[in-house]
ZADO-1210 file (C-alpha; in nm, 4 decimals, padded with zeros to 6 digits):
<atoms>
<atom x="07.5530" y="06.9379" z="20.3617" code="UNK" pos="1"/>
<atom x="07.5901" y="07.2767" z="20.2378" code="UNK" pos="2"/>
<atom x="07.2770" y="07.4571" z="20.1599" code="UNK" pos="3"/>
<atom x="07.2347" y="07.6761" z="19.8318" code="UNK" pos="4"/>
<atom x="07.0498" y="07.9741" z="19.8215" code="UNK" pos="5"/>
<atom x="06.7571" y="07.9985" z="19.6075" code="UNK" pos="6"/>
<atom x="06.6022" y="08.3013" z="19.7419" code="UNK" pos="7"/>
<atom x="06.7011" y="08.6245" z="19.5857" code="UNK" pos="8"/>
<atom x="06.7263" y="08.7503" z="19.9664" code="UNK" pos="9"/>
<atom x="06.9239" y="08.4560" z="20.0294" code="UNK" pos="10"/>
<atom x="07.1613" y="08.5162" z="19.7127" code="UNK" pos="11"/>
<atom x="07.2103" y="08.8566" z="19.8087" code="UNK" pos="12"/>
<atom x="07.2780" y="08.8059" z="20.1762" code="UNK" pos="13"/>
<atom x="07.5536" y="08.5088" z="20.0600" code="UNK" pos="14"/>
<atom x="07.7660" y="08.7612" z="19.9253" code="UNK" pos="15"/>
<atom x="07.8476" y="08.8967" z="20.2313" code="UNK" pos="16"/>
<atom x="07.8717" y="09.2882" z="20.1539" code="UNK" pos="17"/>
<atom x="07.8629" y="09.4922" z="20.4357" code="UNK" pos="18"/>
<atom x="07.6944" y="09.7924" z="20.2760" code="UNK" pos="19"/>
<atom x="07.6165" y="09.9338" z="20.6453" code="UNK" pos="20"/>
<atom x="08.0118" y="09.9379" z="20.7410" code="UNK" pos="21"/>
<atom x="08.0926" y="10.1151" z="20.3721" code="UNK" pos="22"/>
<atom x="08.2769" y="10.4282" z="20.4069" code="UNK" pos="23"/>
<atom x="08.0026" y="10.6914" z="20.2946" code="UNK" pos="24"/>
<atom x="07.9756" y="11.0991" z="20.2527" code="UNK" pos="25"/>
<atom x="07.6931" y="11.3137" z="20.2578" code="UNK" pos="26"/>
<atom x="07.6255" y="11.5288" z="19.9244" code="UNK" pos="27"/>
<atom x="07.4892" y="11.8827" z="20.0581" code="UNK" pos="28"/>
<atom x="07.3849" y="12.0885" z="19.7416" code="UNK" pos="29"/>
<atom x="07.2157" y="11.9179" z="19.5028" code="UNK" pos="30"/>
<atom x="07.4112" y="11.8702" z="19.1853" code="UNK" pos="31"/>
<atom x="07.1863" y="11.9951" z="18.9527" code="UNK" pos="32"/>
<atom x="07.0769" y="12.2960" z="19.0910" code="UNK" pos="33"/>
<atom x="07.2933" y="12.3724" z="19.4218" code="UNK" pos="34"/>
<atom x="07.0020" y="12.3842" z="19.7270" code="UNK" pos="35"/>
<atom x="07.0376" y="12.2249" z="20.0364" code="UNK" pos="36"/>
<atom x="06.6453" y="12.1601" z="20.0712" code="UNK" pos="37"/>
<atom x="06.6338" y="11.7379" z="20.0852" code="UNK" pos="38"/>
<atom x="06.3679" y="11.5065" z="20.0977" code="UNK" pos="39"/>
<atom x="06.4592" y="11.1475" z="20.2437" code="UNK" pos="40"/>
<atom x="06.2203" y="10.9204" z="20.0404" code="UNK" pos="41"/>
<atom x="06.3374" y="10.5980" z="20.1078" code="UNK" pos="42"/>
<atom x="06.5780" y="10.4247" z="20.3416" code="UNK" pos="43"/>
<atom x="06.6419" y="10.1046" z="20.1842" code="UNK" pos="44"/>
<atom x="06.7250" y="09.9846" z="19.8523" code="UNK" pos="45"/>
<atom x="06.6155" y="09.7515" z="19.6041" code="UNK" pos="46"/>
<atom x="06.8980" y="09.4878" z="19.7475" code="UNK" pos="47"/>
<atom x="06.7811" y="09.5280" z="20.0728" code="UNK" pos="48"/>
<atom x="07.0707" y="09.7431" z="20.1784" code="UNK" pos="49"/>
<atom x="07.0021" y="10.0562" z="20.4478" code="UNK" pos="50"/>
<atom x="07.0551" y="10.2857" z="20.1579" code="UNK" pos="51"/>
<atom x="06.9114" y="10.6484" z="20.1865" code="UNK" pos="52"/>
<atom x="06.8005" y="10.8267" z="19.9081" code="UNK" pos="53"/>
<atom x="06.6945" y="11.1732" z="19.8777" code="UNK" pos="54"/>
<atom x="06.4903" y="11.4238" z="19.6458" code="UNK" pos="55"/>
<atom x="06.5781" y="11.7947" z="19.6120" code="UNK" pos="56"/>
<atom x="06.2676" y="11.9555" z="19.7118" code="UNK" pos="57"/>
<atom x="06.3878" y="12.2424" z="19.4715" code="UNK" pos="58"/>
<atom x="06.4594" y="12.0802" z="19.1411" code="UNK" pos="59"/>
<atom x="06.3219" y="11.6809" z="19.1495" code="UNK" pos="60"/>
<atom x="06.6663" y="11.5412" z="19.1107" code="UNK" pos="61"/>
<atom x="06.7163" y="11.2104" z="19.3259" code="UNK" pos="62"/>
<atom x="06.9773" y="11.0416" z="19.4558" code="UNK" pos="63"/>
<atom x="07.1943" y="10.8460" z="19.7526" code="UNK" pos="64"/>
<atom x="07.2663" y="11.0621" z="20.0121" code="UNK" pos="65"/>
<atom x="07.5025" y="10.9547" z="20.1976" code="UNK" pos="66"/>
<atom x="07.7029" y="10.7670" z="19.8953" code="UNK" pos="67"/>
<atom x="07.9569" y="10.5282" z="19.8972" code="UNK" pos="68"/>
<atom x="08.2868" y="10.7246" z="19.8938" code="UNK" pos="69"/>
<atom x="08.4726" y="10.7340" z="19.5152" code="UNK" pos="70"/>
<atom x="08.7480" y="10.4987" z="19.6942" code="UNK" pos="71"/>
<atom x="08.4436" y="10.2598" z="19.7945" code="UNK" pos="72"/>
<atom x="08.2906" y="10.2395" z="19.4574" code="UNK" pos="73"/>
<atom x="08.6301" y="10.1564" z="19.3264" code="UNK" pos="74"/>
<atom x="08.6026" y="09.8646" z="19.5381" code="UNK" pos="75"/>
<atom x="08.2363" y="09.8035" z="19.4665" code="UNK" pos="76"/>
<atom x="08.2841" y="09.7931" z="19.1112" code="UNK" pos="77"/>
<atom x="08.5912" y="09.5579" z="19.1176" code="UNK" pos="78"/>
<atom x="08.4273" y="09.2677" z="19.2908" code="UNK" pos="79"/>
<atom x="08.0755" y="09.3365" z="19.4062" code="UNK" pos="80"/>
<atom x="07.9090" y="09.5023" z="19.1237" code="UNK" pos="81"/>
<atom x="07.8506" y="09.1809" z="18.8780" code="UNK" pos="82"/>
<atom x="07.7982" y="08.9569" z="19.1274" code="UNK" pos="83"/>
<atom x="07.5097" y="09.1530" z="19.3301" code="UNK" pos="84"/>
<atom x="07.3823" y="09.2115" z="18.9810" code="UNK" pos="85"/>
<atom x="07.3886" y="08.8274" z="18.9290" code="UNK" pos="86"/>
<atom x="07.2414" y="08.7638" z="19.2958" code="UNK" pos="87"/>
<atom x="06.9528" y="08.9881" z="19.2346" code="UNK" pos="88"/>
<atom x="06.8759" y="08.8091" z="18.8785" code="UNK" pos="89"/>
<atom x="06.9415" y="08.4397" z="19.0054" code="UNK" pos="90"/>
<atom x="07.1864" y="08.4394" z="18.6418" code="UNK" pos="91"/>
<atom x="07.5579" y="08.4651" z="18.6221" code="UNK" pos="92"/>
<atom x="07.6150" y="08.7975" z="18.4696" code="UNK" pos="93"/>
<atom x="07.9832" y="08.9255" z="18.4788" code="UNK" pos="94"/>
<atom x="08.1954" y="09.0289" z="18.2050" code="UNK" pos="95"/>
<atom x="08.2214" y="08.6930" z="18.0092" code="UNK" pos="96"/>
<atom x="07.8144" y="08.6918" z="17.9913" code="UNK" pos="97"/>
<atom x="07.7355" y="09.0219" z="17.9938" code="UNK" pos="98"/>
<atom x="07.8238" y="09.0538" z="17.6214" code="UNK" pos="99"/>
<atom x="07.5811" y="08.8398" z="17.4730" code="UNK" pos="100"/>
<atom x="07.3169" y="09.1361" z="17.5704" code="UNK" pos="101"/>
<atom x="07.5244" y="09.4088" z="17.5289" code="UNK" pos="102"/>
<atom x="07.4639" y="09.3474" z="17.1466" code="UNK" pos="103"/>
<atom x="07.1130" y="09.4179" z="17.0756" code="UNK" pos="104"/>
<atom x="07.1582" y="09.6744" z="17.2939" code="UNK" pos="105"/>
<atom x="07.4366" y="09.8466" z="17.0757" code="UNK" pos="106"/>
<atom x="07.2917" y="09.7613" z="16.7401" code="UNK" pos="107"/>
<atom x="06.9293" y="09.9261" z="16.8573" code="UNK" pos="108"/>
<atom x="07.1172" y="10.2563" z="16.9757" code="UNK" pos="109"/>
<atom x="07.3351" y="10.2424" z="16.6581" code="UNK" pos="110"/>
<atom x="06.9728" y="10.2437" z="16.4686" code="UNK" pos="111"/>
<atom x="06.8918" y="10.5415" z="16.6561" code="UNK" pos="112"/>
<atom x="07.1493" y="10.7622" z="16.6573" code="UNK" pos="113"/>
<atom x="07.2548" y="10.6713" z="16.2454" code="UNK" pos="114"/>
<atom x="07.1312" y="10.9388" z="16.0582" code="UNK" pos="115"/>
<atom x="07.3185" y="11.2010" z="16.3168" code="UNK" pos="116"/>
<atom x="07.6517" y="11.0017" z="16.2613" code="UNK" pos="117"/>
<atom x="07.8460" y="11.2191" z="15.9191" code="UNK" pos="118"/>
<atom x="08.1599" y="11.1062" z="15.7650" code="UNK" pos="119"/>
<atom x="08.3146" y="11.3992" z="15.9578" code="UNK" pos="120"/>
<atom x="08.2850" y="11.1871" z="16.3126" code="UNK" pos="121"/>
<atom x="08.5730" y="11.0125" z="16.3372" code="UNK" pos="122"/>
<atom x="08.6556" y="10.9456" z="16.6663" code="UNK" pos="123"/>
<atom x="08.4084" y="10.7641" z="16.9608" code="UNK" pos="124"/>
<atom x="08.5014" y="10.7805" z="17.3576" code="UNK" pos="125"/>
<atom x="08.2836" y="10.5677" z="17.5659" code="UNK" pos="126"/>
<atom x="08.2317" y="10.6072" z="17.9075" code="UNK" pos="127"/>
<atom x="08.1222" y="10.3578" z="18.1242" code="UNK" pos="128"/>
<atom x="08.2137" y="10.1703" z="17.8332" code="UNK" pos="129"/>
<atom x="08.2155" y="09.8048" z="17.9991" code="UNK" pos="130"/>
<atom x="08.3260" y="09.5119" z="17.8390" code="UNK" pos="131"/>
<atom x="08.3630" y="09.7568" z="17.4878" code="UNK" pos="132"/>
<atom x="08.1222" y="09.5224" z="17.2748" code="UNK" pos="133"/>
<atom x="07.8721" y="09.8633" z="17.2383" code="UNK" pos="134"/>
<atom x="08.1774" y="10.0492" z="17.1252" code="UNK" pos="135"/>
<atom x="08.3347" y="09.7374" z="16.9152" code="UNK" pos="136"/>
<atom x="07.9702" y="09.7604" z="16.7227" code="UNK" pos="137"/>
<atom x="07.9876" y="10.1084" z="16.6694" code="UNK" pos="138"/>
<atom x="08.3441" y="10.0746" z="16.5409" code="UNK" pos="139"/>
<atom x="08.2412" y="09.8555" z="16.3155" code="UNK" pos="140"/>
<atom x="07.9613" y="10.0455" z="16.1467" code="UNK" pos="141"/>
<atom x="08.1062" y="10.3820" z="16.1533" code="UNK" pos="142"/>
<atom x="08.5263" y="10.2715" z="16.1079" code="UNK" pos="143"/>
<atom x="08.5425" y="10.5354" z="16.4771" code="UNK" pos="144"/>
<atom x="08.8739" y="10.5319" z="16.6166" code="UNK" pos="145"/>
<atom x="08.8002" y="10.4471" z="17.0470" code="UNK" pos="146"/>
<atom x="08.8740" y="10.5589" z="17.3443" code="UNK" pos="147"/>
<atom x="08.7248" y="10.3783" z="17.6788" code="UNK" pos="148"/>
<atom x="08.6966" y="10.4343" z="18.0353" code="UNK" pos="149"/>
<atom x="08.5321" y="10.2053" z="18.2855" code="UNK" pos="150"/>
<atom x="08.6114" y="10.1572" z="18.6683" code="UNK" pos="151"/>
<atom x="08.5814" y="09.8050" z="18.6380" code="UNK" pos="152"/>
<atom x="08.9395" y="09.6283" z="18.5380" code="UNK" pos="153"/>
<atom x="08.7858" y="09.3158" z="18.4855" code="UNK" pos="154"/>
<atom x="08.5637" y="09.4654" z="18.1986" code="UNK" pos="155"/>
<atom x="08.8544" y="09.7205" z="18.0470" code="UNK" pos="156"/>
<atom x="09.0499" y="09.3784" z="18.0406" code="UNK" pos="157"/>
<atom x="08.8021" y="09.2421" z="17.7615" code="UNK" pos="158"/>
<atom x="08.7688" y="09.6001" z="17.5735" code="UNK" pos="159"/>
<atom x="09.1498" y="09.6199" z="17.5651" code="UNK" pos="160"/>
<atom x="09.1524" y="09.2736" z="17.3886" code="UNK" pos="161"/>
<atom x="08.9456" y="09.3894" z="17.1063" code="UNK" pos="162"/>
<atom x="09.2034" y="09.6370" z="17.0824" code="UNK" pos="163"/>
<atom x="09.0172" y="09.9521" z="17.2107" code="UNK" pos="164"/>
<atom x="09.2269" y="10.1728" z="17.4066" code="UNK" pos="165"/>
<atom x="09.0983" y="10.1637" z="17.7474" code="UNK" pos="166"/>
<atom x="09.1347" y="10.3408" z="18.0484" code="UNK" pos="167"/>
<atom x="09.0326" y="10.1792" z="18.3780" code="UNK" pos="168"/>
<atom x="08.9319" y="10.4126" z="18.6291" code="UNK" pos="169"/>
<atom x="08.6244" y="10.7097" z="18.6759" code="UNK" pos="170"/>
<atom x="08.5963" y="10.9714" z="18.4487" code="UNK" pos="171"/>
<atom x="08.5438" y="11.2431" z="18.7524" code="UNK" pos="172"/>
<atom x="08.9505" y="11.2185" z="18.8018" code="UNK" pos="173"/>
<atom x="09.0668" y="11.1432" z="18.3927" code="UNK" pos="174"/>
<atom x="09.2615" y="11.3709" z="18.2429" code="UNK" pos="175"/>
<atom x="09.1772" y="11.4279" z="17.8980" code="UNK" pos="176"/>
<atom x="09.5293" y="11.6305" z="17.8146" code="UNK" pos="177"/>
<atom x="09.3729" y="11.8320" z="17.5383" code="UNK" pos="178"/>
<atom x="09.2044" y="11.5394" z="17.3262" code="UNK" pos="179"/>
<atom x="08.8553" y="11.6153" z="17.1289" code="UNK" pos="180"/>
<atom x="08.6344" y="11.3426" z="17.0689" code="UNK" pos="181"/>
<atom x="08.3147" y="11.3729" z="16.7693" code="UNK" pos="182"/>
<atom x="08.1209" y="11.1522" z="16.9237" code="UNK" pos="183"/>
<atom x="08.0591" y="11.1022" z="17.2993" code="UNK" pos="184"/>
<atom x="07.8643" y="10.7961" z="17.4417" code="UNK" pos="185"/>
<atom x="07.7063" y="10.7691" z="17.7817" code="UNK" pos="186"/>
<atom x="07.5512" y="10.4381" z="17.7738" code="UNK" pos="187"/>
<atom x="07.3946" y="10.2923" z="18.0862" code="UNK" pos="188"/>
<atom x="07.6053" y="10.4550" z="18.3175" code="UNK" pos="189"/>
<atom x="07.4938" y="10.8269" z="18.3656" code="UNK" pos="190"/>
<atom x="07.2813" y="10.6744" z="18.6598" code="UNK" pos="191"/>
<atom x="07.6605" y="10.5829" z="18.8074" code="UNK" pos="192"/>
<atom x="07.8365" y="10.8909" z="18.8142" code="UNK" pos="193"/>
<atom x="07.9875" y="11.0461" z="19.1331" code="UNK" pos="194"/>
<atom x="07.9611" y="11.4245" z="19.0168" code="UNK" pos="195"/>
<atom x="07.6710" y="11.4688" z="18.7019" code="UNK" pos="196"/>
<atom x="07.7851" y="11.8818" z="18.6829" code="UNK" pos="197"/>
<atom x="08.1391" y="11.7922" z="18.6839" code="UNK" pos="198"/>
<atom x="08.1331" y="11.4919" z="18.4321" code="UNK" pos="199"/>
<atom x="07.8925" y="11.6607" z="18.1855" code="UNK" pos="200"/>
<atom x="08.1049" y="11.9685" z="18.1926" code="UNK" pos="201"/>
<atom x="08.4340" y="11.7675" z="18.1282" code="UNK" pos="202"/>
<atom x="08.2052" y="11.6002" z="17.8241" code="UNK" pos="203"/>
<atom x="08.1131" y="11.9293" z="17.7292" code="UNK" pos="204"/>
<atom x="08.5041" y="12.0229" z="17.6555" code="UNK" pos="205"/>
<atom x="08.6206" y="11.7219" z="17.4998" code="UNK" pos="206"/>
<atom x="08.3383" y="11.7009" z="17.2257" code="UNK" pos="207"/>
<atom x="08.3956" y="11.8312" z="16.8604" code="UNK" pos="208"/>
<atom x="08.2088" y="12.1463" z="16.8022" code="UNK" pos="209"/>
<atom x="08.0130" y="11.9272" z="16.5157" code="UNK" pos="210"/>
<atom x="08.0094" y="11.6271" z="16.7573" code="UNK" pos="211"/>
<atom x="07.6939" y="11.4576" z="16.9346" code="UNK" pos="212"/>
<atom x="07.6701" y="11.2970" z="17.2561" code="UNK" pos="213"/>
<atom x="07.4669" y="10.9751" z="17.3125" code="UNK" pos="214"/>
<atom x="07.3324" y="10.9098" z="17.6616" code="UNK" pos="215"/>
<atom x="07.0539" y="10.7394" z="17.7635" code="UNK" pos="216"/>
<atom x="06.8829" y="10.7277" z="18.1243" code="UNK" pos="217"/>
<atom x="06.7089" y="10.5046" z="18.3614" code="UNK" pos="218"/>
<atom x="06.3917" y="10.7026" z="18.4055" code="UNK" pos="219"/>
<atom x="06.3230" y="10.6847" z="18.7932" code="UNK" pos="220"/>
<atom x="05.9792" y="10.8148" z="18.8265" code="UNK" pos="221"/>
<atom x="05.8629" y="10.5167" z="18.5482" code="UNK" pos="222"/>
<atom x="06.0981" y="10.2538" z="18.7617" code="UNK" pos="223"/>
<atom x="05.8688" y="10.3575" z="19.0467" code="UNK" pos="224"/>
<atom x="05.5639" y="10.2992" z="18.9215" code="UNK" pos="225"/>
<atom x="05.6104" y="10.0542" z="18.7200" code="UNK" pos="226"/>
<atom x="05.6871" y="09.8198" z="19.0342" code="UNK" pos="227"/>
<atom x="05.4793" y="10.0290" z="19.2660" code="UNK" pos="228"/>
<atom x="05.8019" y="10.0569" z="19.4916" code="UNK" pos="229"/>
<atom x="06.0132" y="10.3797" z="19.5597" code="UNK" pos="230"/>
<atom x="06.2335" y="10.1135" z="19.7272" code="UNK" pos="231"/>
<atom x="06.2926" y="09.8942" z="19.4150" code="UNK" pos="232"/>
<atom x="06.3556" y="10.2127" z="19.1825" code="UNK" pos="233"/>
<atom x="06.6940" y="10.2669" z="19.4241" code="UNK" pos="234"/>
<atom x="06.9999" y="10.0520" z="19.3694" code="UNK" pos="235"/>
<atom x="07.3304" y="10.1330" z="19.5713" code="UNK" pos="236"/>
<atom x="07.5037" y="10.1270" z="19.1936" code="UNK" pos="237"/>
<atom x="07.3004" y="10.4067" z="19.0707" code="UNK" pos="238"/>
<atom x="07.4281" y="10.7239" z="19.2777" code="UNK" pos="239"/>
<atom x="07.1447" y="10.9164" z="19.1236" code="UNK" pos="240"/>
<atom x="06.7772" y="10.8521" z="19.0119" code="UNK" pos="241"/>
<atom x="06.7231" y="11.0852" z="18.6873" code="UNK" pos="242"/>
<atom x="06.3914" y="11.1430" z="18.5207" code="UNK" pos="243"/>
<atom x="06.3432" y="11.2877" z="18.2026" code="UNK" pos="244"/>
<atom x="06.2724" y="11.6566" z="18.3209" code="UNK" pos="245"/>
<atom x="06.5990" y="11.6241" z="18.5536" code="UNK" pos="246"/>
<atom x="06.7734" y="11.4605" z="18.2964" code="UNK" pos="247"/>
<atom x="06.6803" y="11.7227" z="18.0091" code="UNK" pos="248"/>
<atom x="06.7914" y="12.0223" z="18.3071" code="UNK" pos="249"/>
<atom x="07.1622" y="11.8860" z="18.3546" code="UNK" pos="250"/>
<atom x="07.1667" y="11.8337" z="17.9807" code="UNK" pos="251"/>
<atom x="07.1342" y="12.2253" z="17.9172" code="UNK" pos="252"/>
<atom x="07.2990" y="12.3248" z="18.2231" code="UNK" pos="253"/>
<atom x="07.6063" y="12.1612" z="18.0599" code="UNK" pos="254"/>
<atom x="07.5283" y="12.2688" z="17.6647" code="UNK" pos="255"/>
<atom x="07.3794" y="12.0171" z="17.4964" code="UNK" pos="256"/>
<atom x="07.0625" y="12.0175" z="17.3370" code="UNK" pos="257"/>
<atom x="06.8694" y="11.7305" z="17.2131" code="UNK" pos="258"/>
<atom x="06.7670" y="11.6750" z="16.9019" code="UNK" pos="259"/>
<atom x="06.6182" y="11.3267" z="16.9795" code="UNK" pos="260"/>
<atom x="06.4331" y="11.0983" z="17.1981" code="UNK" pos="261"/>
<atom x="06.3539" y="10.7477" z="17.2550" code="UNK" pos="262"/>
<atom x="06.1458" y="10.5398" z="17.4940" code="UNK" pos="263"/>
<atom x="06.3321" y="10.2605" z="17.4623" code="UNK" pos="264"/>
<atom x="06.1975" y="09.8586" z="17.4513" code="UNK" pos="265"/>
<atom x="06.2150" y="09.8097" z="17.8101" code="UNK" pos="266"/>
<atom x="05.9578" y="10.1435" z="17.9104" code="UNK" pos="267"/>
<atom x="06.2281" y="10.1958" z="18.1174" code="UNK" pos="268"/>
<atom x="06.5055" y="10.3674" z="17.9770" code="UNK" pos="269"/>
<atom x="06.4872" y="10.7015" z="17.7829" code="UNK" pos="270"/>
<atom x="06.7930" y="10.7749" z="17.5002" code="UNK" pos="271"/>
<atom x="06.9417" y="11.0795" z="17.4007" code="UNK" pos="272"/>
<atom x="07.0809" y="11.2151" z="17.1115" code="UNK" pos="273"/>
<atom x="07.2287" y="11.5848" z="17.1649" code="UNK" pos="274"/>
<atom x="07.4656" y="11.7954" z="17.0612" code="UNK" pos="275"/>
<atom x="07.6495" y="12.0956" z="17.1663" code="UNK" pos="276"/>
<atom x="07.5627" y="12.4277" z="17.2373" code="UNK" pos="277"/>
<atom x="07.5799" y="12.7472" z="17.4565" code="UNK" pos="278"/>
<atom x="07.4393" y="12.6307" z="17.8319" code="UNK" pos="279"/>
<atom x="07.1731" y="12.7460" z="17.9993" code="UNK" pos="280"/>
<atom x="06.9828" y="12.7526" z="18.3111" code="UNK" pos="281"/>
<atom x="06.7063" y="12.5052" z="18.3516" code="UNK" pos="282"/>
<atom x="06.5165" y="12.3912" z="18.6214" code="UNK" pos="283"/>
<atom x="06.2294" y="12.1746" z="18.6332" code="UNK" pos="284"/>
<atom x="05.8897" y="12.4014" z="18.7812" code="UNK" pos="285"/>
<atom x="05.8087" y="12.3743" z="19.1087" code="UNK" pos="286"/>
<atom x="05.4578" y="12.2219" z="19.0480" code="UNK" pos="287"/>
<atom x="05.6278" y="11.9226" z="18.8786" code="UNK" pos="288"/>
<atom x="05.8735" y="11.8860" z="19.1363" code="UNK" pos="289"/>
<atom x="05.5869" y="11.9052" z="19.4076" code="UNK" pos="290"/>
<atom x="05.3863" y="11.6471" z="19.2024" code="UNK" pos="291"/>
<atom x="05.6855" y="11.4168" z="19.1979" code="UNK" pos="292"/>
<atom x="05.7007" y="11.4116" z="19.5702" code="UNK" pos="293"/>
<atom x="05.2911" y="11.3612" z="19.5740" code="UNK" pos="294"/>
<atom x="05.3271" y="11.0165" z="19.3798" code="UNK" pos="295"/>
<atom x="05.6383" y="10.9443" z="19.5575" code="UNK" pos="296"/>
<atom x="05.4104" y="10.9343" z="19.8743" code="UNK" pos="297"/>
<atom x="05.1307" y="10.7865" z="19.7294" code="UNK" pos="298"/>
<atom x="05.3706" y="10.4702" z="19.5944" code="UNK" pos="299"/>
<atom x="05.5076" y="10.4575" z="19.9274" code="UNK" pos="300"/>
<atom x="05.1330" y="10.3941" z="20.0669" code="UNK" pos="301"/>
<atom x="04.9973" y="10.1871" z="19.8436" code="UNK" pos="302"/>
<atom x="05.1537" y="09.8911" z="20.0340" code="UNK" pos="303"/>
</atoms>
């Protein structure tokens, strides 16, 4: 007889990812504000896998250090990705099922960012855009003309068969030949990116001077407390843990301002709505950054 797992440990361990064996690379300077001063707050992620995340003791900004190499992820997100996700949830989630709650999820961002969105945006590119059912709903509100990117070519499959031109690969290594975009989303999948300075600055180029950018964030420090686990804020598909103040830096550090916020249903996510202008230097204070670290600690203690 063939047992079935029912744990999520058991689900997880079924799969039979060696995360451990993963060809990895250590990020020195920190990719929002370029110190070398690290602090290793966890060693594990929510999965269970020996992941090692760090916090820059300069600027707040967390993430997995060593990460999977780009060629790795490309790997990951072609047959791992969905079904970790699904071990983790005990649900099938891939990109058949993952539609269904893509939906509400498109409609309630297309609520928010509506009264920024003129006749004179014409054009959408989503990146990260998944199965394209967020960009298929913003099509058909606004008549935009799309352009996707995604990594995973099971998910560019479906987006191409709504007929969105779709690109399957990461946007670090696309070449945009030129091409302006008016509106620019980032949904779920900042959290994702191999290189935040490089992507945001490639954003930064292709947007229309009266364009907007939509982006919205997993906030890490409410992930953390929320479970009362630095450990279960951490996933190995998330190469970096933003918060709002991090989030806000990059953001102006590439030129883009925003104009609005949202805590979103969940408490969990925090949207975006920005648009373009001359960069600048930010970086979160030091006391906030050293208060950060504090309740990092005290989470880690509290069990």
């Amino acid at each position: 007889m063939i047992a079935i797992a029912t744990t999520r440990e058991e689900r997880i361990q079924a799969l039979n990812f060696d995360y451990a064996s993963v060809p990895k690379e250590a990020i020195l300077p920190c990719n929002l504000c370029a110190s070398d001063r690290w602090v290793v707050i966890t060693h594990r992620d929510r999965y269970g896998y020996p992941a090692r995340a760090t916090t820059c003791a300069d600027c707040g900004l967390t993430m997995l250090n060593p990460r999977m190499t780009p060629e790795a992820y490309g790997k990951f997100y072609e047959g791992v990705y969905r079904p970790l996700v699904s071990a983790y949830h005990g649900r099938l989630i891939d990109a058949k099922t993952i539609q269904a709650e893509q939906v509400p999820y498109a409609r309630a961002f297309i609520e928010f960012a509506a009264p920024y969105i003129t006749d004179s945006h014409r054009t959408l590119l989503d990146v990260g855009g998944s199965t394209g059912i967020v960009a298929r709903e913003f099509m058909a509100e606004f008549g935009f003309s799309t352009t996707l990117i995604d990594p995973a070519p099971a998910e560019t499959a479906e987006a191409a068969a709504l007929g969105i031109e779709s690109i399957t690969g990461f946007v670090e290594s696309w070449d945009s030949q030129g091409r302006k975009f008016d509106v620019v989303g980032l949904f779920q999948t900042i959290d994702h990116l191999m290189d935040l300075t490089l992507t945001l600055a490639k954003l930064r180029e292709v947007i229309s001077d009266h364009g907007i950018f939509l982006v919205d964030i997993v906030d890490f420090r409410a992930a953390m407390l929320r479970n009362r686990s630095v450990e279960e804020a951490i996933k190995i598909d998330h190469v970096y843990s933003l918060t709002e103040e991090t989030a806000e830096a990059l953001f102006a550090r590439a030129g883009f301002a925003w104009v609005r916020k949202s805590y979103s249903a969940d408490h969990l996510h925090v949207s975006y709505i920005c648009v373009p202008t001359k960069p600048t230097i930010v970086t979160p204070e030091s006391t906030w950054v050293a208060n950060l670290l504090r309740e990092i600690r005290q989470v880690q203690n509290t069990k």
